[in-house]
C-alpha positions as CSV (number, residue, x, y, z in Angstrom):
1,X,25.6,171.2,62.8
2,X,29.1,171.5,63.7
3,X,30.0,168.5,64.2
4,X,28.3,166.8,61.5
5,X,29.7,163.3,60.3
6,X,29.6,161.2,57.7
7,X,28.5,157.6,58.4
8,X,28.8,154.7,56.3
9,X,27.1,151.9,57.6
10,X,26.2,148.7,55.5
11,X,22.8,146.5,56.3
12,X,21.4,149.9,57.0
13,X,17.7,148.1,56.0
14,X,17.0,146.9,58.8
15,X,17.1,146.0,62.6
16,X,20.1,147.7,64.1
17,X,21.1,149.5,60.6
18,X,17.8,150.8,60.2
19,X,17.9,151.5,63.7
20,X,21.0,153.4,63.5
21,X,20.3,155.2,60.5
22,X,17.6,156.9,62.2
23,X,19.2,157.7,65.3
24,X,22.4,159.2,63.3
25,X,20.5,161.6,61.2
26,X,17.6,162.5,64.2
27,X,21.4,163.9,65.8
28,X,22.1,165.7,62.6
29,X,24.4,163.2,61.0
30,X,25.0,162.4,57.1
31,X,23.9,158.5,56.4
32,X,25.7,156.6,53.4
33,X,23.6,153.3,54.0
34,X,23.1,150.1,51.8
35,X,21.2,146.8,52.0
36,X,20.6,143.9,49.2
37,X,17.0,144.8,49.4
38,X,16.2,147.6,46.6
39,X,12.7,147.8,48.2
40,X,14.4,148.5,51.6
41,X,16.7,151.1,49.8
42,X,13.7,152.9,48.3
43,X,12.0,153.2,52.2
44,X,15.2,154.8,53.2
45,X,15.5,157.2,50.7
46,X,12.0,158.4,51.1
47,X,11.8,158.6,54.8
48,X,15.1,160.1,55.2
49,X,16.0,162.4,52.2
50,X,19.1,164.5,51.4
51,X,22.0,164.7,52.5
52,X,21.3,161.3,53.1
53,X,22.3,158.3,50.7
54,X,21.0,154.8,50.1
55,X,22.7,152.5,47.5
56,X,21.3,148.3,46.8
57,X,25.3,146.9,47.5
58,X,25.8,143.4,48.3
59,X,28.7,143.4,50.6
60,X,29.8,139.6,49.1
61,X,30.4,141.5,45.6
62,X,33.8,143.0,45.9
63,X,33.3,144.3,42.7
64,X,30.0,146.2,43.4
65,X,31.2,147.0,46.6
66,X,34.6,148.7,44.8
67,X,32.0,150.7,42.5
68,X,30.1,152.0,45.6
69,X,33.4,152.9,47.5
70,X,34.3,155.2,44.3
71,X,31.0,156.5,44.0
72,X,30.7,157.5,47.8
73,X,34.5,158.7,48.3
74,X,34.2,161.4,45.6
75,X,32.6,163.9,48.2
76,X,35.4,162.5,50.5
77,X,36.3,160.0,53.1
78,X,33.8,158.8,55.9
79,X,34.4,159.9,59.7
80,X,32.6,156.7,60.6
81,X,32.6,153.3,59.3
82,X,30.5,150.8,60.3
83,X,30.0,147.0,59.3
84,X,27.0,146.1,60.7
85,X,25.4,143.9,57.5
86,X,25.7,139.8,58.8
87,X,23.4,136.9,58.6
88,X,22.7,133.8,61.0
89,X,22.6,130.4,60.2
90,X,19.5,128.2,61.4
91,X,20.1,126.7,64.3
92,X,21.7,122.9,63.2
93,X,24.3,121.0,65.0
94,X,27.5,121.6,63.0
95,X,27.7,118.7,60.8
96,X,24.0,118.7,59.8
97,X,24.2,122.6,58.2
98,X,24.5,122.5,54.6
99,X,27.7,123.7,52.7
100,X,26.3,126.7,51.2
101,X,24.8,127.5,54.2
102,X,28.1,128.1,56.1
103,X,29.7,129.1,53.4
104,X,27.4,132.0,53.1
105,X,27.5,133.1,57.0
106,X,30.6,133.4,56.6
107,X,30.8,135.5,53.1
108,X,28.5,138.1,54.4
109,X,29.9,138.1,57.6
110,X,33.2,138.1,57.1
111,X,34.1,138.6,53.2
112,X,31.9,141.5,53.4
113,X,33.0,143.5,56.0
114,X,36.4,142.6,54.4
115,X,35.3,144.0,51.1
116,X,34.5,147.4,52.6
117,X,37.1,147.4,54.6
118,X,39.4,146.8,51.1
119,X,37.7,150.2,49.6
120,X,37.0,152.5,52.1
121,X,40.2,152.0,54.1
122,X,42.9,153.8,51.2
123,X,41.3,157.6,51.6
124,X,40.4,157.1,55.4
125,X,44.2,155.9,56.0
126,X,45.5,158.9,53.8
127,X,43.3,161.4,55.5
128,X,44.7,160.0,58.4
129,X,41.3,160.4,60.4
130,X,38.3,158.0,61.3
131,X,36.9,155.5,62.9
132,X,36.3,151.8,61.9
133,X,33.8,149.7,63.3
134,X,32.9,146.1,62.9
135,X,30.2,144.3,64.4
136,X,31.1,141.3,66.4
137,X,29.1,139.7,68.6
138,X,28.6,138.0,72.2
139,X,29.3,134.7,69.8
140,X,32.7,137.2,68.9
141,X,34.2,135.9,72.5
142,X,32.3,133.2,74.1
143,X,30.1,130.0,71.9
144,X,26.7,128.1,72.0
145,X,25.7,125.2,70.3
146,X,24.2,125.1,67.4
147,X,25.5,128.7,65.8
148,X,29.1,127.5,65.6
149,X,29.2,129.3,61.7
150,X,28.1,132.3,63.0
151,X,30.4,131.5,66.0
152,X,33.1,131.3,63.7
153,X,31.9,134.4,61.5
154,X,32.5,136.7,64.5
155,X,35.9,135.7,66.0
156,X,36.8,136.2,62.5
157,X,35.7,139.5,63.5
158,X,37.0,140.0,66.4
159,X,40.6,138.9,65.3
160,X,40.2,140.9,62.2
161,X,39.4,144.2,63.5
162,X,42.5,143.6,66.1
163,X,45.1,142.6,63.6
164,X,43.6,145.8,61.9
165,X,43.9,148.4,64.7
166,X,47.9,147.4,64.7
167,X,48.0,148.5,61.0
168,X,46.7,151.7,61.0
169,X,48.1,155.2,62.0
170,X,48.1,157.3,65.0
171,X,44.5,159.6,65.0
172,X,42.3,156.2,63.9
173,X,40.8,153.3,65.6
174,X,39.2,150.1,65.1
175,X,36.8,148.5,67.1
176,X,35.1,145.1,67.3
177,X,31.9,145.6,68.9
178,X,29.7,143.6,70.7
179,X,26.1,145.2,70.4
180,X,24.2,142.9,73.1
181,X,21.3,141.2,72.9
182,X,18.3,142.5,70.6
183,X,15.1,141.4,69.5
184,X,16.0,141.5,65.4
185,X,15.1,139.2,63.0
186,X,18.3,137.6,63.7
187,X,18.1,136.8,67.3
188,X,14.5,135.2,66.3
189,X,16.0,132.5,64.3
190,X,18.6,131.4,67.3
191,X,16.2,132.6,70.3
192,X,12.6,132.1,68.8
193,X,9.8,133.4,70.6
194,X,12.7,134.1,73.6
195,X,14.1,137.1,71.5
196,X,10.7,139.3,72.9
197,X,12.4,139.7,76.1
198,X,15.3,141.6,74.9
199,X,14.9,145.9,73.7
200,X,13.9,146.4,70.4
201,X,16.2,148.0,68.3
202,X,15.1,151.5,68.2
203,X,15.4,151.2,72.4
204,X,19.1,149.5,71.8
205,X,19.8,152.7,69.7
206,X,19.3,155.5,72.0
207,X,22.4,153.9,73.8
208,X,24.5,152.6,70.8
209,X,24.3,155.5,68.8
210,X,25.9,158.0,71.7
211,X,28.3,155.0,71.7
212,X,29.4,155.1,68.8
213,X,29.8,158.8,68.1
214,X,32.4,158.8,71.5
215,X,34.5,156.5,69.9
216,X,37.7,157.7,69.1
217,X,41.6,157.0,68.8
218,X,41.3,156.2,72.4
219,X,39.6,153.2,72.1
220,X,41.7,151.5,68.9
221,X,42.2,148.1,69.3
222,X,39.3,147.4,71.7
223,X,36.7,144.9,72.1
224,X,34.2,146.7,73.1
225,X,30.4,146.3,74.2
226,X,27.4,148.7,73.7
227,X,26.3,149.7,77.2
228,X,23.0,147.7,78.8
């Protein structure tokens, strides 16, 4: 199609990635998708096929990350970039969470996104073209109890993505975005058997993906929210 883009979306595995990787390429769209799970990997490449591109990256690895990047940018730049990969801690009053714990919340969800941020950015800045976008969250811009890493995690976000948008040059954006509320594995650790009330994410898809494919240089430096 003509207006065929390339995605690069991390946590493309599962719940909203997996999500979003089939809405993308149902439109016609080039997926460049990874996850930590090589089992989730191989689904991907067998449902969806060439032009399409799956690759086992763990986002905390700068160094795998940097190898991917290389790897990915040899056919050229994305048009969009998405971090979407993030964990959640289990629910625990701040004090009682364990070190690691928080310390990995906030490696995948914020080191991560930084790392692909680190690699992609250079040939999307040069090319002068594209659009960045990190996941925040509703815990991005208001808090709860009991999530304060993950809290934390996504005003890093949020901040981030802003600081960001100031940096780069006229005919890109950056956008933290807020996806809502959906019933992923994620929302079932904070919300338990609450998160069935909220659209699955293939329904939250048929929204977000439109969404995201609007997004342009209009909208850099944004918080912005997936319709409801």
């Amino acid at each position: 199609m003509p207006d065929s883009r390339r995605i690069v979306l991390t946590g493309a595995g599962r719940g909203l990635g997996r999500a979003m990787t089939a809405g993308f390429a149902k439109l016609g769209h080039t997926v460049i998708g990874c996850s930590q799970s090589p089992e989730r990997v191989e689904e991907l490449a067998a449902e969806f096929g060439r032009p399409h591109r799956f690759d086992t990256v763990d986002v905390t690895r700068d160094g795998r990350v940097a190898e991917w990047a290389k790897s990915v940018l040899a056919d050229g730049p994305p048009d969009l970039l998405i971090n979407n990969a993030a964990v959640c801690n289990a629910g625990a009053p701040l004090w009682q969470i364990p070190a690691d714990e928080f310390a990995w919340v906030l490696d995948v969800n914020v080191n991560g996104t930084y790392h692909v941020l680190r690699n992609f950015l250079p040939a999307m800045v040069a090319r002068g073209q594209g659009v960045i976008v990190n996941f925040s969250s509703g815990w991005g811009r208001s808090t709860s109890p009991e999530v304060a890493p993950y809290c934390a995690s996504k005003y890093a976000i949020e901040g981030l993505t802003l600081a960001l948008a100031q940096e780069l040059p006229d005919g890109m954006s950056a956008v933290p975005l807020n996806p809502g509320i959906i019933n992923t594995d994620m929302l079932q650790i904070a919300f338990g058997s609450g998160a069935s009330s909220y659209p699955s994410p293939d329904a939250w898809a048929k929204k977000a993906v439109p969404f995201l494919l609007a997004l342009g240089p209009k909208d850099n430096g944004k918080s912005l929210s997936v319709p409801q």
